[in-house]
N, C-alpha and C positions, 0 to 999 in steps of 0.2 A: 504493500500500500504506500510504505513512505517514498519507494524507485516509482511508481506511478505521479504521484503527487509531483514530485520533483522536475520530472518529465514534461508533466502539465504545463509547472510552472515557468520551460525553458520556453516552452514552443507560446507563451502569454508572453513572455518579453520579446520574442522574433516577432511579434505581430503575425504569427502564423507561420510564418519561413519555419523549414526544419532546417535549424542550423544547430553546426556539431564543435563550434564554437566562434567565441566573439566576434572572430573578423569575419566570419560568414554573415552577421546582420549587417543590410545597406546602412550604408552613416544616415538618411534619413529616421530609419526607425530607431537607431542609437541613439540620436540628437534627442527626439521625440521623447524618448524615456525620462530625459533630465527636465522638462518641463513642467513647470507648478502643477499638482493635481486639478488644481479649479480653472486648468485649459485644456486638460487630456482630451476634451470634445473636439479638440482642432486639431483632428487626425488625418487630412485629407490637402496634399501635398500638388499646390498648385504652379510650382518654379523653384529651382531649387537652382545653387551655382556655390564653388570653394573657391577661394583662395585665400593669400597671407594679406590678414588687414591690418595686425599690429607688428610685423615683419619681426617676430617668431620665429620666423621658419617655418614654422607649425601652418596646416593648412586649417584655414576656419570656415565657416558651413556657415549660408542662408536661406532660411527657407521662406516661404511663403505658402500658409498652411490657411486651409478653411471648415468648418466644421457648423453643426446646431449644435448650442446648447439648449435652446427648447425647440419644442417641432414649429417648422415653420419659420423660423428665426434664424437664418444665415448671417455667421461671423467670418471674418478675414483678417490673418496680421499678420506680418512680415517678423522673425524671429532670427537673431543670427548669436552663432556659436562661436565659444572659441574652443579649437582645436588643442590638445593635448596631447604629448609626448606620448603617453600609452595608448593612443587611440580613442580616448573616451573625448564627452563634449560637457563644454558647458557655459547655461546662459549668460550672454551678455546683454543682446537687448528685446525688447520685444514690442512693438508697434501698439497704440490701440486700432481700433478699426481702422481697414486701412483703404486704398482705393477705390476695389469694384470696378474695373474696367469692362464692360460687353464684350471684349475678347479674349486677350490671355494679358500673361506676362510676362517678359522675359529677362533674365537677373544675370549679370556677370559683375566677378571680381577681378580688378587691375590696376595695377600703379595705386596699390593700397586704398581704393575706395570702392565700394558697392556700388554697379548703376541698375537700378531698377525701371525699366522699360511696362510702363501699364499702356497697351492696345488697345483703342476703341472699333477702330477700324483700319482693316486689312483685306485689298485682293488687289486682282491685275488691274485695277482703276484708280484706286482710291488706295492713301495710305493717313491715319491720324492717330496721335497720341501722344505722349508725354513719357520723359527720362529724368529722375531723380537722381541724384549723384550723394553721397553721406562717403564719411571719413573719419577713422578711428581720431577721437580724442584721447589721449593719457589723461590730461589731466582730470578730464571727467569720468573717464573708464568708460566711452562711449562713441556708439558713431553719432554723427553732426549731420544735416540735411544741409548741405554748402552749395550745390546749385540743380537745376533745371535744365532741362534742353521742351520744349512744345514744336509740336511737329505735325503739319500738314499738306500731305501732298496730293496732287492730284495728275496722274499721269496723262491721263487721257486728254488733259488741258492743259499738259506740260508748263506746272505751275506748284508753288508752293508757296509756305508761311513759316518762319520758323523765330522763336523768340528765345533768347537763350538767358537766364539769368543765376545769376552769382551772390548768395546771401551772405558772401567776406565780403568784399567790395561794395555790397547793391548798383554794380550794374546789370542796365537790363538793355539788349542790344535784339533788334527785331531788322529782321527782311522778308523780302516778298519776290518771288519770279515770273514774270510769266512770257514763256520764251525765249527772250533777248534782254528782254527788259527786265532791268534789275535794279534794287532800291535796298538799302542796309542803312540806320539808323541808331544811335549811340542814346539810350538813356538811362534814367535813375530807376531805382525801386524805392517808391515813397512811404509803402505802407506796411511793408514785410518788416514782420519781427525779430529778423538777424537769421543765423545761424541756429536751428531746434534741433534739441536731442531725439535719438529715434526713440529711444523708452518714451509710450505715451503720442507718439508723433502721429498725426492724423493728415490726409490729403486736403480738406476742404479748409478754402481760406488761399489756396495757392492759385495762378492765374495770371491771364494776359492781363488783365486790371489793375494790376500793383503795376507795373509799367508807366512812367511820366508821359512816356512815347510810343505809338505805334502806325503804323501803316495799314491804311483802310485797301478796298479792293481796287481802289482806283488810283493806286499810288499816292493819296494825299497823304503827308505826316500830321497827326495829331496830337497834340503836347495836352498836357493840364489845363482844361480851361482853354486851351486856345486851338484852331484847325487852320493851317494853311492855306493861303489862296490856289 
């Protein structure tokens, strides 16, 4: 009874995998393991991507995991690990609610920061969405939401929009294509609240709007208050 039980309890931590030891479990369900019990409901593993964010050596884990905690009621957070010398993980930060994109996600690690790519729209027409960029802090023991990339293309009308912004600096720099014609604009970010820690960090509140400047469909520039002749 006690070799049964035991047995139970290996194939409960694989999330079902029959693994015949540790490194047999995906780093996702490992990661997974080390998460506060009162999130175990966000077991559903929507973008995942490693690399070294606090240059360790050690490779660190993010995931973007979705889950119900009541029926009916869909959650989303972005979660990221630090990687450990033995293989194990463990938490560093973890998102509140986070995006909801209508299509996916896509997450890579490089040159020590997170970009998280949320999808609204994608196919051979049409491309729109948005790239968050975050960066391990020391002093905080966290990553930082330090800039933006907004991004909409439109193939079919060989054209585009794209606003890039920087919450070190607050600039916010916008252009627009369409064909030949081309327009790039240098402005501030007047309402954005600096640099936010991921712990707790939420999408809404970000936006072409915090921009002093931007560019309408018909190439005018628009500042604060004032539109261009």
């Amino acid at each position: 009874m006690a070799t049964f039980r035991l047995l139970a309890l290996l194939v409960l931590m694989c999330g079902g995998y029959a693994c015949a030891a540790d490194g047999d479990i995906p780093k996702e369900k490992k990661a997974l393991l080390v998460v506060p019990a009162e999130f175990r409901y966000l077991n559903s593993v929507m973008g995942t991507t490693e690399g070294d964010l606090n240059g360790d050596g050690v490779l660190d884990l993010a995931l973007l995991v979705t889950g119900h905690k009541v029926e009916g009621q869909r959650e989303e957070r972005l979660f990221v690990f630090f990687g450990k010398a033995d293989g194990s993980y463990q938490v560093l930060s973890m998102s509140d609610e986070f995006c909801n994109p209508s299509k996916s996600y896509n997450l890579d690690i490089k040159n020590n920061s997170l970009f998280v790519q949320a999808v609204y729209y994608a196919d051979a027409a049409r491309f729109s969405g948005f790239t968050l960029q975050f960066r391990y802090n020391a002093r905080i023991n966290d990553l930082e939401h330090i800039g933006e990339l907004q991004e909409d293309e439109d193939y079919s009308n060989d054209s585009s929009y794209r606003v890039s912004l920087n919450f070190l600096t607050r600039a916010a720099n916008s252009s627009r294509r369409s064909g030949k014609k081309f327009k790039e604009v240098k402005g501030r970010l007047t309402d954005a609240p600096g640099a936010l820690p991921l712990n707790g960090f939420v999408c809404s509140g970000y936006g072409m709007t915090l921009s002093s400047v931007y560019i309408d469909d018909n190439f005018k520039v628009h500042k604060k208050g004032v539109t261009s002749p």
